[in-house]
Chimera marker file (.cmm) of the C-alpha trace (Angstrom):
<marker_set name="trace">
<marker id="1" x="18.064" y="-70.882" z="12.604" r="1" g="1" b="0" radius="0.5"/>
<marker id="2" x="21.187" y="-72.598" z="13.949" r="1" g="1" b="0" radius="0.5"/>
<marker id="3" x="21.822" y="-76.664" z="13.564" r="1" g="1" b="0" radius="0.5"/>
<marker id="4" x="23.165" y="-77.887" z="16.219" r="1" g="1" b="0" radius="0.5"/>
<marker id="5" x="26.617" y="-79.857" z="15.640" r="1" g="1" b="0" radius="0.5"/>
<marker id="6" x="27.333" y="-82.779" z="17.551" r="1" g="1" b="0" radius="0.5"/>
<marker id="7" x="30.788" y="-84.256" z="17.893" r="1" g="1" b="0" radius="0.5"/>
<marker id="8" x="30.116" y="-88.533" z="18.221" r="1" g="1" b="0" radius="0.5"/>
<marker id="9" x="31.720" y="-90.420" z="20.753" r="1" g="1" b="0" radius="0.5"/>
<marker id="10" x="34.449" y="-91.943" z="17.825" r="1" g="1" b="0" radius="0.5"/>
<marker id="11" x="35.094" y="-88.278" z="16.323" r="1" g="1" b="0" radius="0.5"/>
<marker id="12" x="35.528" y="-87.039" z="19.429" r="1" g="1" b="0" radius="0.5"/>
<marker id="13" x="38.308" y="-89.600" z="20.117" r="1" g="1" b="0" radius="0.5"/>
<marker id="14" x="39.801" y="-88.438" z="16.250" r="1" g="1" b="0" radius="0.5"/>
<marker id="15" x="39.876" y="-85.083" z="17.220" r="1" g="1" b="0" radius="0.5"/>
<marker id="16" x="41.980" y="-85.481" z="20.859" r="1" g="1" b="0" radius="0.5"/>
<marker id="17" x="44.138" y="-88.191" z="18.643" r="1" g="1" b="0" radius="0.5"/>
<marker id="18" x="44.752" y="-85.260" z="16.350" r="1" g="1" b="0" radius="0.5"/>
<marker id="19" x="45.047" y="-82.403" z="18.748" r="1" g="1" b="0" radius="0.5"/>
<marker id="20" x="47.926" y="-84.821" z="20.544" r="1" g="1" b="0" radius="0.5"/>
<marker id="21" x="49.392" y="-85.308" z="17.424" r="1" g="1" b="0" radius="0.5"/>
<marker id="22" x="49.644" y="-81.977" z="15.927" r="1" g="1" b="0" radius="0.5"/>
<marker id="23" x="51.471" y="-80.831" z="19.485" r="1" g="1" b="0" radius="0.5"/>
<marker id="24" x="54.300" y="-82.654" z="18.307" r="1" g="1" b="0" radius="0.5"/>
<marker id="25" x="55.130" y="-79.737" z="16.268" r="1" g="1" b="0" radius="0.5"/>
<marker id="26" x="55.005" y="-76.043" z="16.313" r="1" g="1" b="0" radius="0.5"/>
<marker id="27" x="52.976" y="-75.089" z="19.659" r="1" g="1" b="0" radius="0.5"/>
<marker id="28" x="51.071" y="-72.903" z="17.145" r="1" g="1" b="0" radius="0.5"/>
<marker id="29" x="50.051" y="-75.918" z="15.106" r="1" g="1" b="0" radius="0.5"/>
<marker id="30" x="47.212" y="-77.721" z="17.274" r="1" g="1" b="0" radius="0.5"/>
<marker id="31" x="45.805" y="-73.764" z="17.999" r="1" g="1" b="0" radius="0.5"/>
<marker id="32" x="45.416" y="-73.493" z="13.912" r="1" g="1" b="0" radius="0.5"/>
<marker id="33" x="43.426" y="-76.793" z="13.337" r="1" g="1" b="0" radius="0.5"/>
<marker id="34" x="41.415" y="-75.994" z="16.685" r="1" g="1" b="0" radius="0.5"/>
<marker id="35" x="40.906" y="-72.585" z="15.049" r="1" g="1" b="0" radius="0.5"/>
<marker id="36" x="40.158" y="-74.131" z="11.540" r="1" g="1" b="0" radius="0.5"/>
<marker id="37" x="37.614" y="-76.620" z="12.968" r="1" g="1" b="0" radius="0.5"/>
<marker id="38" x="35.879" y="-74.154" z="15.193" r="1" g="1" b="0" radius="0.5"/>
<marker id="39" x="35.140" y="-71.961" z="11.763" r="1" g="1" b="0" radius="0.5"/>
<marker id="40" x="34.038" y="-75.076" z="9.812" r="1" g="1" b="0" radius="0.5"/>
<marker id="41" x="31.795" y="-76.242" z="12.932" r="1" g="1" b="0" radius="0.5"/>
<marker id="42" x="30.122" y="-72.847" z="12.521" r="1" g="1" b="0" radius="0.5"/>
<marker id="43" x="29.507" y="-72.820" z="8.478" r="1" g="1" b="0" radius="0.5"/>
<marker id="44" x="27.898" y="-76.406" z="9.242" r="1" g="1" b="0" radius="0.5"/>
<marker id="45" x="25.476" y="-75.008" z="11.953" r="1" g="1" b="0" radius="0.5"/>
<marker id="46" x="24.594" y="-71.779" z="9.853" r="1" g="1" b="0" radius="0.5"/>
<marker id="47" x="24.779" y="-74.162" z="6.930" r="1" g="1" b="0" radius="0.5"/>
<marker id="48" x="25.305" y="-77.921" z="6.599" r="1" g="1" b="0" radius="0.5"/>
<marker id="49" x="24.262" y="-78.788" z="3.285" r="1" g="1" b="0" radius="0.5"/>
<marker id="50" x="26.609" y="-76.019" z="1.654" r="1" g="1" b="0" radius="0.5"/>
<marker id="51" x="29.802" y="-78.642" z="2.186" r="1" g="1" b="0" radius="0.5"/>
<marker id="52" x="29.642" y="-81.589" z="-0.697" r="1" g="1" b="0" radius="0.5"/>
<marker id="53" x="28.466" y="-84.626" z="-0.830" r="1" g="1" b="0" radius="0.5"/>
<marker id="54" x="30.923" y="-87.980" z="-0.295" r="1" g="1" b="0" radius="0.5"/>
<marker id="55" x="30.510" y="-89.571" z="-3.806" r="1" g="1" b="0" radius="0.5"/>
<marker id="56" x="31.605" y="-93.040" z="-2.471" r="1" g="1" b="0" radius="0.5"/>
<marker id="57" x="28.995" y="-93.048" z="0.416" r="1" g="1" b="0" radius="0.5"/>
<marker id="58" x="26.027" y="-90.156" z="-0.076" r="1" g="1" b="0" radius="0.5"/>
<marker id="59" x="24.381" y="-90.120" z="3.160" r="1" g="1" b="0" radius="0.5"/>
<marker id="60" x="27.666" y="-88.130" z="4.221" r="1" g="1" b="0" radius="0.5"/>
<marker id="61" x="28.896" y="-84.815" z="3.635" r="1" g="1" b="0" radius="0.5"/>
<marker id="62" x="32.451" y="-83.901" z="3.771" r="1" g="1" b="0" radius="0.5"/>
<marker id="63" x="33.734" y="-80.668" z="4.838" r="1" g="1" b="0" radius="0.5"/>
<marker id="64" x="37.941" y="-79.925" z="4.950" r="1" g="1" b="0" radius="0.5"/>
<marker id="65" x="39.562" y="-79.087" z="8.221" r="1" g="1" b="0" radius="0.5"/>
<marker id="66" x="43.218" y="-78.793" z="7.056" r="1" g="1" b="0" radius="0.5"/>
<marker id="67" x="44.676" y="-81.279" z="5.940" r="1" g="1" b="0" radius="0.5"/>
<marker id="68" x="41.770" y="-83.295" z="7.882" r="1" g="1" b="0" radius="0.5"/>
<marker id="69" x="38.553" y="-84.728" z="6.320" r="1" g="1" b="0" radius="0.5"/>
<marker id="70" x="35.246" y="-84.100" z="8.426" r="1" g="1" b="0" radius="0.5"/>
<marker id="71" x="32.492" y="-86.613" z="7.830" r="1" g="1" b="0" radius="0.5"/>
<marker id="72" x="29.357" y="-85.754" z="8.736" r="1" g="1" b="0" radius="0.5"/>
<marker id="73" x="25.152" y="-86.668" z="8.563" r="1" g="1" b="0" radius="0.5"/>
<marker id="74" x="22.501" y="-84.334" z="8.626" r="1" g="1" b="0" radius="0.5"/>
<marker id="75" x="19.469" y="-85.477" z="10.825" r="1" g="1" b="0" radius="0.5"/>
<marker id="76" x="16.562" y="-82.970" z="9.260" r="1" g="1" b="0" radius="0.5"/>
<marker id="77" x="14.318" y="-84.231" z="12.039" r="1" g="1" b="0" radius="0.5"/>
<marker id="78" x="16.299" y="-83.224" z="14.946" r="1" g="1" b="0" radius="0.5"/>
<marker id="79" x="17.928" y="-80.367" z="13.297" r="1" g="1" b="0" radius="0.5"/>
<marker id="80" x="21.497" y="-81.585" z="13.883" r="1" g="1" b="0" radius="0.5"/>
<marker id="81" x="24.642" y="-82.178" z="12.494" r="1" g="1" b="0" radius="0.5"/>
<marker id="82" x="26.304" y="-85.557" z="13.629" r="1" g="1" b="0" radius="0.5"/>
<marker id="83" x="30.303" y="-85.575" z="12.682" r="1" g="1" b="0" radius="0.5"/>
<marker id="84" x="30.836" y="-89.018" z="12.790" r="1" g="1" b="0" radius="0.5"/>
<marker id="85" x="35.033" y="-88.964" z="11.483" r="1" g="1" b="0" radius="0.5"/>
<marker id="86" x="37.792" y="-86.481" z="11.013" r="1" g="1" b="0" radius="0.5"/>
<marker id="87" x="40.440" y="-88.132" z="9.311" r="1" g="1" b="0" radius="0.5"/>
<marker id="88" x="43.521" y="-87.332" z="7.467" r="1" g="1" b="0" radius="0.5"/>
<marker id="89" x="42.355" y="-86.488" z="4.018" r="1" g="1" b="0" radius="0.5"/>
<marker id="90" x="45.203" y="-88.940" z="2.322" r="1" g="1" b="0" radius="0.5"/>
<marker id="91" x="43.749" y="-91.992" z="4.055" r="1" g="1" b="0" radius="0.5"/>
<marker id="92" x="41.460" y="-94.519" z="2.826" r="1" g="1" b="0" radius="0.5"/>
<marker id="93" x="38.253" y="-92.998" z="3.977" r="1" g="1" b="0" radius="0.5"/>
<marker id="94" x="36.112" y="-95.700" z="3.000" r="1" g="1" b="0" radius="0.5"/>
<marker id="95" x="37.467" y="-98.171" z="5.259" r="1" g="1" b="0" radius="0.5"/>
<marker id="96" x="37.445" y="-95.252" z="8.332" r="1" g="1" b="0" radius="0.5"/>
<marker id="97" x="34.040" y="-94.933" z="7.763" r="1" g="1" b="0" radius="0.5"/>
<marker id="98" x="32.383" y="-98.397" z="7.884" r="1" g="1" b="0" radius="0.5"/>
<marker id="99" x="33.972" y="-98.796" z="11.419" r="1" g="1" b="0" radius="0.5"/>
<marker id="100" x="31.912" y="-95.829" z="12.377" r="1" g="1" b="0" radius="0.5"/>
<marker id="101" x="29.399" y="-97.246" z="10.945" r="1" g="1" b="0" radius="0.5"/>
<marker id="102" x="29.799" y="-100.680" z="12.627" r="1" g="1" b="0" radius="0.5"/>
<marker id="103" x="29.758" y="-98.994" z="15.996" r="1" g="1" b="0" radius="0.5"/>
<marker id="104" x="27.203" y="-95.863" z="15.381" r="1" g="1" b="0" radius="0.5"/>
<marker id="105" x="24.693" y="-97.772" z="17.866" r="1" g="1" b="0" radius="0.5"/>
<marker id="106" x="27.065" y="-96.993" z="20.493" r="1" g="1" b="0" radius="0.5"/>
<marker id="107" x="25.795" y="-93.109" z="20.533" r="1" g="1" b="0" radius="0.5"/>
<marker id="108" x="27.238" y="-90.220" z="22.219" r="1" g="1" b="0" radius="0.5"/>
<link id1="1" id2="2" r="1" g="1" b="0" radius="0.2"/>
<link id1="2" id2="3" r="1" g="1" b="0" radius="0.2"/>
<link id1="3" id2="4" r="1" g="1" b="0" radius="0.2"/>
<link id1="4" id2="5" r="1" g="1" b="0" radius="0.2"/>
<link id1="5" id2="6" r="1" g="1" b="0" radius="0.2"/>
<link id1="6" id2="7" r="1" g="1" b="0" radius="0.2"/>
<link id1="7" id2="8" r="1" g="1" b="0" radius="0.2"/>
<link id1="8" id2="9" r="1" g="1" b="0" radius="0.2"/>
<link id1="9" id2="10" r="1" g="1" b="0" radius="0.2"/>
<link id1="10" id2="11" r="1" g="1" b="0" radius="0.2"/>
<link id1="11" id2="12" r="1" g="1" b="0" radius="0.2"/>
<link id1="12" id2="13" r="1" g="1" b="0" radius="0.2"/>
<link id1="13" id2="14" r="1" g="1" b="0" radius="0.2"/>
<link id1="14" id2="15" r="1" g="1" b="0" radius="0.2"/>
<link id1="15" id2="16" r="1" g="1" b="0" radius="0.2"/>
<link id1="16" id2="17" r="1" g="1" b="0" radius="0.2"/>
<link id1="17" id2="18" r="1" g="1" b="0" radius="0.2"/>
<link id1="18" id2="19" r="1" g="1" b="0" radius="0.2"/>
<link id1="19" id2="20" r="1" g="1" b="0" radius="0.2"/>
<link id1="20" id2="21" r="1" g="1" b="0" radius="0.2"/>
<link id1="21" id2="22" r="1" g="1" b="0" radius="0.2"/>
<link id1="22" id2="23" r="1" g="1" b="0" radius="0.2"/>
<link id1="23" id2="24" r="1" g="1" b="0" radius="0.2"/>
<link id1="24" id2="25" r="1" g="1" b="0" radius="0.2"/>
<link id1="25" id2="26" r="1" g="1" b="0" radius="0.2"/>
<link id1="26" id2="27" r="1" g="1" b="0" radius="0.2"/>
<link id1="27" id2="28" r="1" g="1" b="0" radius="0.2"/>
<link id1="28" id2="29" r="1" g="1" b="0" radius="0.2"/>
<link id1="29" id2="30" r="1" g="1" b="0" radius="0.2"/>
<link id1="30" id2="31" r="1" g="1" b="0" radius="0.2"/>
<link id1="31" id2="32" r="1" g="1" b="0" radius="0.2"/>
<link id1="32" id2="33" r="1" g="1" b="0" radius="0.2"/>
<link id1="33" id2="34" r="1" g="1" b="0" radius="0.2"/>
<link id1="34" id2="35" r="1" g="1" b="0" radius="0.2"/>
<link id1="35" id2="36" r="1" g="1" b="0" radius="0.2"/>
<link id1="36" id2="37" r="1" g="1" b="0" radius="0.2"/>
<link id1="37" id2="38" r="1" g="1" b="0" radius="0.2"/>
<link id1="38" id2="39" r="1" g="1" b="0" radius="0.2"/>
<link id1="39" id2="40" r="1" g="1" b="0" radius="0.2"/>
<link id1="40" id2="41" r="1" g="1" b="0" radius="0.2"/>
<link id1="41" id2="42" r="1" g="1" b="0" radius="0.2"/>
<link id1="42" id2="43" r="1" g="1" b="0" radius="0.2"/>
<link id1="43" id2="44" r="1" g="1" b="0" radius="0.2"/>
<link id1="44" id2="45" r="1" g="1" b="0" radius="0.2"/>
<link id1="45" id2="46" r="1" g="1" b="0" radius="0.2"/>
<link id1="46" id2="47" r="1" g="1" b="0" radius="0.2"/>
<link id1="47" id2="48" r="1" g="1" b="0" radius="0.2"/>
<link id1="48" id2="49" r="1" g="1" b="0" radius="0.2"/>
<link id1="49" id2="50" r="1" g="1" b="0" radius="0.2"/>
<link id1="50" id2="51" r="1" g="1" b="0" radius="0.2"/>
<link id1="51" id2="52" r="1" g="1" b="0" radius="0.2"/>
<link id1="52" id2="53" r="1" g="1" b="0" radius="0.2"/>
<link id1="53" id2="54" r="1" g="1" b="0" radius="0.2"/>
<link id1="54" id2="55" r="1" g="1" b="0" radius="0.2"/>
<link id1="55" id2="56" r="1" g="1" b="0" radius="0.2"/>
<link id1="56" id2="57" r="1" g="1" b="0" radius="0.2"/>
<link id1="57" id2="58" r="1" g="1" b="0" radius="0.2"/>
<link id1="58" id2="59" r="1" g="1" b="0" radius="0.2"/>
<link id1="59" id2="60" r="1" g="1" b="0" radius="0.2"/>
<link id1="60" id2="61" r="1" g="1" b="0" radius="0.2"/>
<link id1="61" id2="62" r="1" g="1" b="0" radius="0.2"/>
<link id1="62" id2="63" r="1" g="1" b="0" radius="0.2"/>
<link id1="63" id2="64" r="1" g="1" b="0" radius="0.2"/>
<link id1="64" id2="65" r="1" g="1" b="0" radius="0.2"/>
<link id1="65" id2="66" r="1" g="1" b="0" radius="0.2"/>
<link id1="66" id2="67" r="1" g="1" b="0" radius="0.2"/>
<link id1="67" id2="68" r="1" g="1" b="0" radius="0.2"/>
<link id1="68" id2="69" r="1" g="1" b="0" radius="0.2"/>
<link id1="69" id2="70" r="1" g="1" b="0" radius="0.2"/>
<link id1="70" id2="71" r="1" g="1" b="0" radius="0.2"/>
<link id1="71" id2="72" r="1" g="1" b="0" radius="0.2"/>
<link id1="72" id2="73" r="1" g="1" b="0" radius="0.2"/>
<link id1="73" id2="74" r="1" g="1" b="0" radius="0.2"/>
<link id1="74" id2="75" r="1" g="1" b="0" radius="0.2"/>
<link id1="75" id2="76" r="1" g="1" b="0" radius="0.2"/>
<link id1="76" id2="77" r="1" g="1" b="0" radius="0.2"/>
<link id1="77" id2="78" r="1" g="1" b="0" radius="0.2"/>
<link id1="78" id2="79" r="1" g="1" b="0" radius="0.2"/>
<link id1="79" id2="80" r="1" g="1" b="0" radius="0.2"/>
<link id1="80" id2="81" r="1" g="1" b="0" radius="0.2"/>
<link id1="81" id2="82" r="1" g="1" b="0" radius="0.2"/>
<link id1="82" id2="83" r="1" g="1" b="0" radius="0.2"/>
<link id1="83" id2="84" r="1" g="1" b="0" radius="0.2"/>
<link id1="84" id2="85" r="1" g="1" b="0" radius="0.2"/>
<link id1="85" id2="86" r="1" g="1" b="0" radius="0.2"/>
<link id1="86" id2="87" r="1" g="1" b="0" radius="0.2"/>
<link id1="87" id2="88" r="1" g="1" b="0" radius="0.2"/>
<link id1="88" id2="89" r="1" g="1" b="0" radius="0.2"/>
<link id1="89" id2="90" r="1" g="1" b="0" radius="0.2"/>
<link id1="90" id2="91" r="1" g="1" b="0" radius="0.2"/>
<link id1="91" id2="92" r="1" g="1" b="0" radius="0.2"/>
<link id1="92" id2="93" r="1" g="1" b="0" radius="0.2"/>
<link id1="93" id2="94" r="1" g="1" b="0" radius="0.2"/>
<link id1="94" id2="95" r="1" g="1" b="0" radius="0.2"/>
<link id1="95" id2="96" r="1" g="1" b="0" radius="0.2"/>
<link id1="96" id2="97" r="1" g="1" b="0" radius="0.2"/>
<link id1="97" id2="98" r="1" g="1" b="0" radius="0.2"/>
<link id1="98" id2="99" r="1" g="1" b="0" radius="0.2"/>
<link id1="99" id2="100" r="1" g="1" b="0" radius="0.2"/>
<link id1="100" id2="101" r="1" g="1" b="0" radius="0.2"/>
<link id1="101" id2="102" r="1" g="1" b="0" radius="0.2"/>
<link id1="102" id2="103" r="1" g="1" b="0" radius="0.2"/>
<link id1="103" id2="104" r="1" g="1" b="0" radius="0.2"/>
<link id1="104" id2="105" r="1" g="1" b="0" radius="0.2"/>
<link id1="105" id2="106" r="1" g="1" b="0" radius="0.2"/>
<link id1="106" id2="107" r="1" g="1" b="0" radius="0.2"/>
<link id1="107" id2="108" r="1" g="1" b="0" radius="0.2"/>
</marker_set>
């Protein structure tokens, strides 16, 4: 049975931000991280606990996208995936994370 994977309301804005970014460069380029996250959207709806753990925060998983880091939590109750961040995997991810977490309550 499939999870469903839901994009929230600040990785949603992460993705666009990227998407905009990566057209900047070869047209090809935002296609191949659309392509990229579409694939790793699917492993986490066939699978989501087969990505790892985030060792500095545990109640996310991490999944790669690229050069792009995809943080997400699994809700067993609902059956669903909620990607909170995609961020650029050299960035301090810590401090990306607790302003999703300061703003969660905001829901998609």
């Amino acid at each position: 049975m499939n999870w469903d994977v839901i994009l929230l309301p600040k990785a949603h804005e992460d993705y666009k931000s990227i998407l905009v970014y990566l057209s900047n460069f070869y047209p090809s380029t935002p296609l191949k991280f659309d392509n990229d996250y579409q694939r790793v959207k699917s492993i986490l709806a066939y699978n989501p606990r087969g990505c790892s753990v985030y060792s500095y925060h545990p109640d996310y998983r991490r999944a790669l996208v690229g050069n792009y880091t995809l943080l997400y939590k699994i809700d067993d109750e609902h059956h669903e995936v909620h990607i909170h961040r995609i961020i650029r995997s050299n960035w301090e991810i810590s401090s990306h994370l607790q302003y999703s977490e300061d703003t969660e309550d905001d829901g998609p």
